[in-house]
MOPAC internal coordinates of N, CA, C and O (Angstrom, degrees):
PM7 1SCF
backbone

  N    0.0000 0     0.00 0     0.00 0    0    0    0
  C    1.4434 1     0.00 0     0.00 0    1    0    0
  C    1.5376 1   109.05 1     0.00 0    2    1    0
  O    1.2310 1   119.21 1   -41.01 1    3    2    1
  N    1.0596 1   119.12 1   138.99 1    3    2    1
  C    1.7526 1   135.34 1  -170.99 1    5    3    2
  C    1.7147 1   114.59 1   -78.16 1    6    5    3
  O    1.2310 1   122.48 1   -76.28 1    7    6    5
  N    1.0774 1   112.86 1   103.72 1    7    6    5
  C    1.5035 1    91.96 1  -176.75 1    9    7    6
  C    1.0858 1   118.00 1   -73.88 1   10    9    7
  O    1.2310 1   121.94 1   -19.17 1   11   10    9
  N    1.8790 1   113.90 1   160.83 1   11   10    9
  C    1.6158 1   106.81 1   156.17 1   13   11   10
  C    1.5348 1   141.61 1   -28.34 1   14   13   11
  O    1.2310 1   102.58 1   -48.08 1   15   14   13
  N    1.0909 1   149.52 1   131.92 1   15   14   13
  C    1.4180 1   139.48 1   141.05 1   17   15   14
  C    1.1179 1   119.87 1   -20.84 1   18   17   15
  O    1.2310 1   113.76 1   138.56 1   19   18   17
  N    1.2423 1   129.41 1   -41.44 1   19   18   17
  C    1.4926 1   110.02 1   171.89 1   21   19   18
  C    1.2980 1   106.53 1  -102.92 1   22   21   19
  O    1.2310 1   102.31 1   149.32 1   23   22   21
  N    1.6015 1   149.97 1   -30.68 1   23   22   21
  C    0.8842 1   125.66 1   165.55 1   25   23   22
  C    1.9126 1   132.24 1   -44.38 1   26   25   23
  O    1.2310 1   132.90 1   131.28 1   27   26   25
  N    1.5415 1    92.68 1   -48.72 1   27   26   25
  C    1.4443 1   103.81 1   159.47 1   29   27   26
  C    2.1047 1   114.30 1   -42.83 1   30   29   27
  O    1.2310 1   123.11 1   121.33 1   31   30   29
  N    1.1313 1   111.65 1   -58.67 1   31   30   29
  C    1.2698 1   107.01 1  -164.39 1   33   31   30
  C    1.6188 1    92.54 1   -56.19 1   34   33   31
  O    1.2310 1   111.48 1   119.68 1   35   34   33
  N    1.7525 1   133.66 1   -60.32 1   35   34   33
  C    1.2600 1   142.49 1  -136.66 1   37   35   34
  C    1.5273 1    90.33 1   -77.54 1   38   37   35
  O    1.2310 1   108.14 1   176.75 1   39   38   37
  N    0.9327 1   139.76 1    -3.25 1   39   38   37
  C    1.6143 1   134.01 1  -134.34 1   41   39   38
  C    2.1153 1    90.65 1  -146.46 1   42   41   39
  O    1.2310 1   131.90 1    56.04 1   43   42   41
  N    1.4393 1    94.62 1  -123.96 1   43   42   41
  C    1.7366 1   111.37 1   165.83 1   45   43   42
  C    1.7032 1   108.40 1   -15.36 1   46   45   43
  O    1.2310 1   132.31 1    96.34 1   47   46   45
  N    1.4475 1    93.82 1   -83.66 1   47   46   45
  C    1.5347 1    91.02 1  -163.85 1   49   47   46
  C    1.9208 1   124.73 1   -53.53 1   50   49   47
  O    1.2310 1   129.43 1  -176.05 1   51   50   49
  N    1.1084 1    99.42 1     3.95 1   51   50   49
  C    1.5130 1    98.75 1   175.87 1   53   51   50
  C    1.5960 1   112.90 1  -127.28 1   54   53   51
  O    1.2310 1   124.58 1  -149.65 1   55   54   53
  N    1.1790 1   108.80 1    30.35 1   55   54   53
  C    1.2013 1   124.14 1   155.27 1   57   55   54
  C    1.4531 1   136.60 1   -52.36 1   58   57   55
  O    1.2310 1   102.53 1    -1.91 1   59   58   57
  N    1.3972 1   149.60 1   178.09 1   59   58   57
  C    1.2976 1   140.78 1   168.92 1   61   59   58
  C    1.3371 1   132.53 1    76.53 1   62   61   59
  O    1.2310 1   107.22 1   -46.47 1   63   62   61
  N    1.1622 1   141.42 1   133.53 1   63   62   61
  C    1.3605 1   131.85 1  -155.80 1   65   63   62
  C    1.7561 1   113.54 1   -84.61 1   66   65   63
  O    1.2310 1   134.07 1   150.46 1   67   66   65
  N    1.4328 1    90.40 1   -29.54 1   67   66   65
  C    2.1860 1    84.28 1   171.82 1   69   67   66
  C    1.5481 1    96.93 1   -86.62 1   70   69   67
  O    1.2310 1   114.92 1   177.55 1   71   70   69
  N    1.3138 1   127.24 1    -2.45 1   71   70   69
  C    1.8327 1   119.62 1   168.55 1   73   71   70
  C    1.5841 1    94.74 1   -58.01 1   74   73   71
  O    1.2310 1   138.65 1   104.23 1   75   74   73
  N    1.5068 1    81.46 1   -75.77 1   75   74   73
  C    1.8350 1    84.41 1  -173.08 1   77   75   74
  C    1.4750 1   121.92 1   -42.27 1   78   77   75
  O    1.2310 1   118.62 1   129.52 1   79   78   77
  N    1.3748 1   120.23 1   -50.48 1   79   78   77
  C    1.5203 1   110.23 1  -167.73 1   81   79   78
  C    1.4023 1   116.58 1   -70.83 1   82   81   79
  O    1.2310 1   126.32 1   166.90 1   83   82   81
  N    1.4530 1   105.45 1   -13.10 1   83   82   81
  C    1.9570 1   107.91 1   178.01 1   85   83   82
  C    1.3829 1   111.51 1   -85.34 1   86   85   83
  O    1.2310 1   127.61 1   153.16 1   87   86   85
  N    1.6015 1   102.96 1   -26.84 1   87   86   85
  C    1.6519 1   108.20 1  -178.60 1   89   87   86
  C    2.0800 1   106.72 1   -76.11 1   90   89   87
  O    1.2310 1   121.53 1   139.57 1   91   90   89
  N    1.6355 1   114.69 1   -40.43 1   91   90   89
  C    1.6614 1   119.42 1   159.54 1   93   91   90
  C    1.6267 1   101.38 1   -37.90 1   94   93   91
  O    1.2310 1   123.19 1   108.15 1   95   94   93
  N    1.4310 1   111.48 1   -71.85 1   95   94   93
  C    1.7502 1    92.04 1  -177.96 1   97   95   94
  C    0.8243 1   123.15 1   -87.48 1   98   97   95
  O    1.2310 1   115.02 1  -145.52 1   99   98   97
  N    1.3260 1   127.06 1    34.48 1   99   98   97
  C    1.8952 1   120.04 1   148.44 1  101   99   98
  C    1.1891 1    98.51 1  -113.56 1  102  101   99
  O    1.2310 1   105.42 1   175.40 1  103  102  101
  N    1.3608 1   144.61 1    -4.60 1  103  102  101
  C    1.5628 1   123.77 1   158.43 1  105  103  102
  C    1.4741 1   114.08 1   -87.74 1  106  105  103
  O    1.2310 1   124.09 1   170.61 1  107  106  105
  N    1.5951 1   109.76 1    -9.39 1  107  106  105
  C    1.4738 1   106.97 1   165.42 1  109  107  106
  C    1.1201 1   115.83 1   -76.31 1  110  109  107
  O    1.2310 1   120.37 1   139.84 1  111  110  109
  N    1.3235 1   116.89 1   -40.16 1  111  110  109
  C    1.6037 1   110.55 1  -173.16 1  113  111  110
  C    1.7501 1   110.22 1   -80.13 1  114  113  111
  O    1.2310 1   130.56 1   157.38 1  115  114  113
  N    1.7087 1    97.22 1   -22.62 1  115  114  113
  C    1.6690 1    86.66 1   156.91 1  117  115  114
  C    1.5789 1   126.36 1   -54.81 1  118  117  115
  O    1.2310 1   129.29 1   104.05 1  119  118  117
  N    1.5858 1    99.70 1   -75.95 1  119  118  117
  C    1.4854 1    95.67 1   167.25 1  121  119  118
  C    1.2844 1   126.48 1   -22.85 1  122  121  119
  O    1.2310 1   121.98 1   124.05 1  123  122  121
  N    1.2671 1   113.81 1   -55.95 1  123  122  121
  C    2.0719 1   120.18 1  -173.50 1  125  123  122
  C    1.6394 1    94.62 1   -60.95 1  126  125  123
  O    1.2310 1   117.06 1   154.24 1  127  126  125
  N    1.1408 1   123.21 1   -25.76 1  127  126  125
  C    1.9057 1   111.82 1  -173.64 1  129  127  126
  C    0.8856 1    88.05 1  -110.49 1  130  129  127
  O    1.2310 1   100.95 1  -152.66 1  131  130  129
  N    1.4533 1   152.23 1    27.34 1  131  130  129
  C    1.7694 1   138.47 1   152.18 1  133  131  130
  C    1.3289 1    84.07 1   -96.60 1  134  133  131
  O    1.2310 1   118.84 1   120.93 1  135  134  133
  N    1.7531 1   119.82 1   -59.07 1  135  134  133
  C    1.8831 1   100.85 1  -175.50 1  137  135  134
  C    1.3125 1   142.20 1   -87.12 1  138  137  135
  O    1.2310 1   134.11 1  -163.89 1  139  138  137
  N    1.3834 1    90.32 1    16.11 1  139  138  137
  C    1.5162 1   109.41 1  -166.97 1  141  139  138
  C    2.1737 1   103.83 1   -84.22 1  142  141  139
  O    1.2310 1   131.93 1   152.61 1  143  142  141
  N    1.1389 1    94.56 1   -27.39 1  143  142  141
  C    1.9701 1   122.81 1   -99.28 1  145  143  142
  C    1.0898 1   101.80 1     6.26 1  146  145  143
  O    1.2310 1   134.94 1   -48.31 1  147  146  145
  N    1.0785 1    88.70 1   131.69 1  147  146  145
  C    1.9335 1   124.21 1   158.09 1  149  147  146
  C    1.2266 1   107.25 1  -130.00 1  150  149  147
  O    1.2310 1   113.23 1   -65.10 1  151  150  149
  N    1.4683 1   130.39 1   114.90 1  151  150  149
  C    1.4137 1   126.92 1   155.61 1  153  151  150
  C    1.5281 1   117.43 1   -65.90 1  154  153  151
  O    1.2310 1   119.62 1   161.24 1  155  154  153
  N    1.4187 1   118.32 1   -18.76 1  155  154  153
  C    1.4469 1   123.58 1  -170.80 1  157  155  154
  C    1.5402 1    92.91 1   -71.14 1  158  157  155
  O    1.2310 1   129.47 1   108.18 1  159  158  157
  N    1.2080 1    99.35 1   -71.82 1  159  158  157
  C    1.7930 1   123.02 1   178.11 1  161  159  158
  C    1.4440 1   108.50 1   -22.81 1  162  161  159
  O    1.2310 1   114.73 1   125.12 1  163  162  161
  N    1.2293 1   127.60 1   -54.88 1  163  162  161
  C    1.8910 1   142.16 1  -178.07 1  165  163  162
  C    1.4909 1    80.28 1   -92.77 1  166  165  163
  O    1.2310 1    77.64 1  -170.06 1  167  166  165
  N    1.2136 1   174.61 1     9.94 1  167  166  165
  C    1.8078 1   138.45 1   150.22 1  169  167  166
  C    1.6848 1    90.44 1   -88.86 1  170  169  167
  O    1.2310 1   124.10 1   154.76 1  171  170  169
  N    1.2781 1   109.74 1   -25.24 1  171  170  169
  C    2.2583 1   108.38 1  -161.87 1  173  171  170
  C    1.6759 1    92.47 1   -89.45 1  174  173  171
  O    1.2310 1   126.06 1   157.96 1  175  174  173
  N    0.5379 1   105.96 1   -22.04 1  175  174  173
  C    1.7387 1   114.06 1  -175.03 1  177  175  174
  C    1.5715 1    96.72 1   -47.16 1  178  177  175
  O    1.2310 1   114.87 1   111.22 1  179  178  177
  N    1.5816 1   127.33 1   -68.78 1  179  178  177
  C    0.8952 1   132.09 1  -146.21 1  181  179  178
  C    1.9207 1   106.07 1   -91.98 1  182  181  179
  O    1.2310 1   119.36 1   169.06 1  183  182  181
  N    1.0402 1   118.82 1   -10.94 1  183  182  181
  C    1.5102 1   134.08 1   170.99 1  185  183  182
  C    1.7081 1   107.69 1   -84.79 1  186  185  183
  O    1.2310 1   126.05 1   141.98 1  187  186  185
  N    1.6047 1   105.98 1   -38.02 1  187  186  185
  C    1.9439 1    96.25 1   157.35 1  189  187  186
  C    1.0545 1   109.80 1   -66.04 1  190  189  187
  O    1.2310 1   111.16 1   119.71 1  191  190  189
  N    1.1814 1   134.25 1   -60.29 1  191  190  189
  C    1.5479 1   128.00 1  -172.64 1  193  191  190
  C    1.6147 1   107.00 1   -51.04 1  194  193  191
  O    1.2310 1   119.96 1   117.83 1  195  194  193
  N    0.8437 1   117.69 1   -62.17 1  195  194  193
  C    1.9533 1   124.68 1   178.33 1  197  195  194
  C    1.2118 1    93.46 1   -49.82 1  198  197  195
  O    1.2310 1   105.74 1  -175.72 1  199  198  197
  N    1.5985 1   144.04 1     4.28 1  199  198  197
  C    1.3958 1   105.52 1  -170.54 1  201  199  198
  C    2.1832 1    94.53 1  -113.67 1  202  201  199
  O    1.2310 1   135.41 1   170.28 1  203  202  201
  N    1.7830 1    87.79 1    -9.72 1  203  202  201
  C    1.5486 1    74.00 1  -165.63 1  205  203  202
  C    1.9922 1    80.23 1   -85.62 1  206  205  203
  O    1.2310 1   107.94 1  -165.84 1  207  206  205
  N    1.3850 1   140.13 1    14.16 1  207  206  205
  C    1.6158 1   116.86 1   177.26 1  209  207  206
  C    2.1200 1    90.97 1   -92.98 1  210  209  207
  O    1.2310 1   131.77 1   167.96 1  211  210  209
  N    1.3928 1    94.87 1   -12.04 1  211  210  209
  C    1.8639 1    85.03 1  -169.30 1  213  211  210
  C    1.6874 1    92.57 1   -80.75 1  214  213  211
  O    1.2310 1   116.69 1   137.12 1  215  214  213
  N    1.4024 1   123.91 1   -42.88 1  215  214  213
  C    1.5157 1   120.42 1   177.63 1  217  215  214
  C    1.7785 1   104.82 1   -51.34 1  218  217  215
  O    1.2310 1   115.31 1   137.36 1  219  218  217
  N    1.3147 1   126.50 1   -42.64 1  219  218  217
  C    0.6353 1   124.98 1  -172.98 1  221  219  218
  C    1.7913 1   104.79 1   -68.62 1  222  221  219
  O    1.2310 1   104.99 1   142.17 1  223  222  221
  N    1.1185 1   145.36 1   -37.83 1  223  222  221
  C    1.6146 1   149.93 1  -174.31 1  225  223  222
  C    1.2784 1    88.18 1   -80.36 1  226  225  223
  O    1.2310 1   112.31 1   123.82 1  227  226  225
  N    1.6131 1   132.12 1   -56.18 1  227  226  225
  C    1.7190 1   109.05 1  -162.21 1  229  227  226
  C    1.6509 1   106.48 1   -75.11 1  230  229  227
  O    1.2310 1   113.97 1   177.24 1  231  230  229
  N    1.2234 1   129.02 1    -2.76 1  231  230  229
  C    1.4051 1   123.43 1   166.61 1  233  231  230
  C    1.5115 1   106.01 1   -98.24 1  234  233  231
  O    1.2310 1   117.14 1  -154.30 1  235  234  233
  N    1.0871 1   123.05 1    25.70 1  235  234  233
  C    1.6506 1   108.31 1   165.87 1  237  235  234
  C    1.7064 1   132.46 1    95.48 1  238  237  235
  O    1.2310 1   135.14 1   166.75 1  239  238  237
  N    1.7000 1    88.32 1   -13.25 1  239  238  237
  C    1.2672 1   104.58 1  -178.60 1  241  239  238
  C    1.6826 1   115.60 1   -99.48 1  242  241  239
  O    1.2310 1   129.85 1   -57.97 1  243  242  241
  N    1.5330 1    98.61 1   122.03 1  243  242  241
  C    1.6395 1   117.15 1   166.36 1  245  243  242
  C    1.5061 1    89.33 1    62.14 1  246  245  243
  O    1.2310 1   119.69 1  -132.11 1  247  246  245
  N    1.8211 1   118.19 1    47.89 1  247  246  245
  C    1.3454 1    76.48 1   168.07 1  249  247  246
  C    1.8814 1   119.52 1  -121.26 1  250  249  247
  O    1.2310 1   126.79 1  -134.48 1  251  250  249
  N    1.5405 1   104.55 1    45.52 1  251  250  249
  C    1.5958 1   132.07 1   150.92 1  253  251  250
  C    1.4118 1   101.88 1   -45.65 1  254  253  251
  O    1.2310 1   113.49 1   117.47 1  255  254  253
  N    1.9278 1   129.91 1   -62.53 1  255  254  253
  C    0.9162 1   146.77 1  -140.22 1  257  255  254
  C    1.6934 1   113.67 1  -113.01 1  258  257  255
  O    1.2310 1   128.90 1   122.06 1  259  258  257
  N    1.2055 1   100.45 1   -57.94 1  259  258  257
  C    1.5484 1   113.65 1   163.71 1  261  259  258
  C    1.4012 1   106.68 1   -33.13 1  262  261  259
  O    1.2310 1    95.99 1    85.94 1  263  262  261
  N    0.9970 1   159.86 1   -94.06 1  263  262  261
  C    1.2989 1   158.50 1   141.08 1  265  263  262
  C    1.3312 1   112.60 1    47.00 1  266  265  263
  O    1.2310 1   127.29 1   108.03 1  267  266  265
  N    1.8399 1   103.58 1   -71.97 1  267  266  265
  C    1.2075 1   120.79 1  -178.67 1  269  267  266
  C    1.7104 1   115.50 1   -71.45 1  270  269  267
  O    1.2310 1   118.75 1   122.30 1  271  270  269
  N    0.9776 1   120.00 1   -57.70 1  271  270  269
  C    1.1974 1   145.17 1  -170.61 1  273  271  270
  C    1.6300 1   114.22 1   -58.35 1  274  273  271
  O    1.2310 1   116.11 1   124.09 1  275  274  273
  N    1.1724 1   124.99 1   -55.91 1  275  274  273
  C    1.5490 1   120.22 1   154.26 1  277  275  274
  C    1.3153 1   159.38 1   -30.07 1  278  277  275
  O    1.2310 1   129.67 1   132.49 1  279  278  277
  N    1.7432 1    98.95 1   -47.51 1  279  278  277
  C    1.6022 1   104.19 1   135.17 1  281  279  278
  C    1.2036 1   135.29 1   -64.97 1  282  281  279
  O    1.2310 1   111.12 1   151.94 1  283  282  281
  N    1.5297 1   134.31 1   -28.06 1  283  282  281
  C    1.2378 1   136.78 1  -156.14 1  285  283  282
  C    2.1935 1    84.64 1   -92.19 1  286  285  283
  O    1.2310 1   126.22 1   147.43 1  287  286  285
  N    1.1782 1   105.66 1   -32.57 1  287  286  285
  C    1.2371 1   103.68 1  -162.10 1  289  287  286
  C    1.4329 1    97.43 1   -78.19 1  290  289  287
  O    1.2310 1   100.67 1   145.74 1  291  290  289
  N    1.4598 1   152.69 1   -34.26 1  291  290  289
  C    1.5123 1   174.76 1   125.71 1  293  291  290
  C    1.6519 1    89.35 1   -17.28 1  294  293  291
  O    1.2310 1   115.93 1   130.12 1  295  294  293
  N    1.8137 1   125.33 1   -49.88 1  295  294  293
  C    1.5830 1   101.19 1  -174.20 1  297  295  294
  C    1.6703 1   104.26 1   -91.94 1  298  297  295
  O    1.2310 1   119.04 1  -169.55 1  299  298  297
  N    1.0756 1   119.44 1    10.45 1  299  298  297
  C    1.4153 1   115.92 1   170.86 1  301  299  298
  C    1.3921 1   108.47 1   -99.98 1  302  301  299
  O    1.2310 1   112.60 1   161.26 1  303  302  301
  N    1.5385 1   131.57 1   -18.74 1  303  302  301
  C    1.2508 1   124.47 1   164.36 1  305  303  302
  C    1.8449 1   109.61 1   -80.56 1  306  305  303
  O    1.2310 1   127.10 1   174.50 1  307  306  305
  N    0.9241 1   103.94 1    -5.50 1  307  306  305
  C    1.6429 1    93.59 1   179.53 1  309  307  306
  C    1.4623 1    97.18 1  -105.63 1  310  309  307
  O    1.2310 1   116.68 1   164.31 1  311  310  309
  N    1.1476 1   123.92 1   -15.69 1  311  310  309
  C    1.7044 1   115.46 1   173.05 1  313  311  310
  C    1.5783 1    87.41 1   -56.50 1  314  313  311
  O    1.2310 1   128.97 1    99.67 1  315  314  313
  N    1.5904 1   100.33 1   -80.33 1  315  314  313
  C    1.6063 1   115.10 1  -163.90 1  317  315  314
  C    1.4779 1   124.92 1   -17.00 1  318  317  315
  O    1.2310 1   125.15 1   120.53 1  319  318  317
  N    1.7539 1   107.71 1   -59.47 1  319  318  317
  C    1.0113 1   117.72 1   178.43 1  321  319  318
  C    1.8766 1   111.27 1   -63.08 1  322  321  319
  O    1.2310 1   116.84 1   139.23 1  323  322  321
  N    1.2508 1   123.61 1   -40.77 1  323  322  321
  C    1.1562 1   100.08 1  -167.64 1  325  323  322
  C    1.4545 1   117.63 1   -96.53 1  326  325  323
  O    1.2310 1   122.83 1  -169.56 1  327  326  325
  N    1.8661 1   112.19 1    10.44 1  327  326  325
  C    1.4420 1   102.70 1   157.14 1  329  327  326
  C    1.4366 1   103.00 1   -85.79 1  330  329  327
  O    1.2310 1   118.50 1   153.44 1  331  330  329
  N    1.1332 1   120.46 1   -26.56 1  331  330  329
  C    1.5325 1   107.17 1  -177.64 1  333  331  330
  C    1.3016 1   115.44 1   -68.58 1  334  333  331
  O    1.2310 1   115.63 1   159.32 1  335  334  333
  N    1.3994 1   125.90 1   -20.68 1  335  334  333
  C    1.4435 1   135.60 1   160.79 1  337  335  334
  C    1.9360 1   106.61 1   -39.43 1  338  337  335
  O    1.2310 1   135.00 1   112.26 1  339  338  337
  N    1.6447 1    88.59 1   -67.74 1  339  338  337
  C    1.5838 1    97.18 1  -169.10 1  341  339  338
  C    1.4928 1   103.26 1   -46.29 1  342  341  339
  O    1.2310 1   132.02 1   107.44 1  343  342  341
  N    1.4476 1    94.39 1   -72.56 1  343  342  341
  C    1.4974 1    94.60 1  -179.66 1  345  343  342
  C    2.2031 1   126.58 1   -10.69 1  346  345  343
  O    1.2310 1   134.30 1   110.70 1  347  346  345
  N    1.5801 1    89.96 1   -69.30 1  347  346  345
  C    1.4907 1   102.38 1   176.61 1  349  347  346
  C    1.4347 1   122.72 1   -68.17 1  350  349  347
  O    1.2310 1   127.41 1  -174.78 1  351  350  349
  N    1.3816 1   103.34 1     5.22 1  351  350  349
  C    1.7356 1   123.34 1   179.76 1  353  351  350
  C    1.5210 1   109.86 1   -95.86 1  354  353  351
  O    1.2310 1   124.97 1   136.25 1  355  354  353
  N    1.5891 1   108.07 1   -43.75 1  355  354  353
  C    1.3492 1   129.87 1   176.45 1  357  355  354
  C    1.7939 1    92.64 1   -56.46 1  358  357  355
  O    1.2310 1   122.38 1   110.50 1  359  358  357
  N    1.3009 1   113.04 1   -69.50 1  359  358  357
  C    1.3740 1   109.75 1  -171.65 1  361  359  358
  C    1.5048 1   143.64 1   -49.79 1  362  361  359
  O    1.2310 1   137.59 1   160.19 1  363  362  361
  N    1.2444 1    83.52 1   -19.81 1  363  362  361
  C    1.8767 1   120.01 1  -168.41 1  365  363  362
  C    1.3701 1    94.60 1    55.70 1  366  365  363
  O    1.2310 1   125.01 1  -107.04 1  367  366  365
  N    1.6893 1   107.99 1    72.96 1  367  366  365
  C    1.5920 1   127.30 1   137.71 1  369  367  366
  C    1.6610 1   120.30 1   -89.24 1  370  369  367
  O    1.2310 1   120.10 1   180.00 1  371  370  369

């Protein structure tokens, strides 16, 4: 049976042990540019994480889907970041 698209992404695609450890240091270096502020720190954040789903496509894995899924996941981190921009603009952060 075929899974969802998003179940697949939340589930499958974040599989593997260098997934995980590239995705730990891009939520660290997120975190460090949420407490740092660093805007550099929160835009690089999300290109470590994207890099352990591309390790994951050049080794063979999910990559039917990977393909698709990487950009859309790269334009949902640039939504994120730049309402959260506004947001901290609104505040005078």
């Amino acid at each position: 049976m075929k899974k969802h698209f998003l179940l697949f992404f939340l589930d499958d695609f974040h599989q593997g042990a260098m997934n995980h450890l590239i995705h730990f240091v891009g939520f660290t270096v997120l975190g460090y540019g949420l407490g740092k502020p660093s805007l550099f720190l929160i835009i690089l954040s999300p290109f470590i994480m994207e890099s352990g789903h591309i390790y994951n496509y050049l080794t063979g894995r999910h990559k039917e889907l990977a393909i698709k899924i990487i950009p859309l996941q790269l334009l949902a981190w640039v939504i994120f970041v730049g309402i959260g921009y506004l947001i901290a603009n609104f505040f005078g952060y």
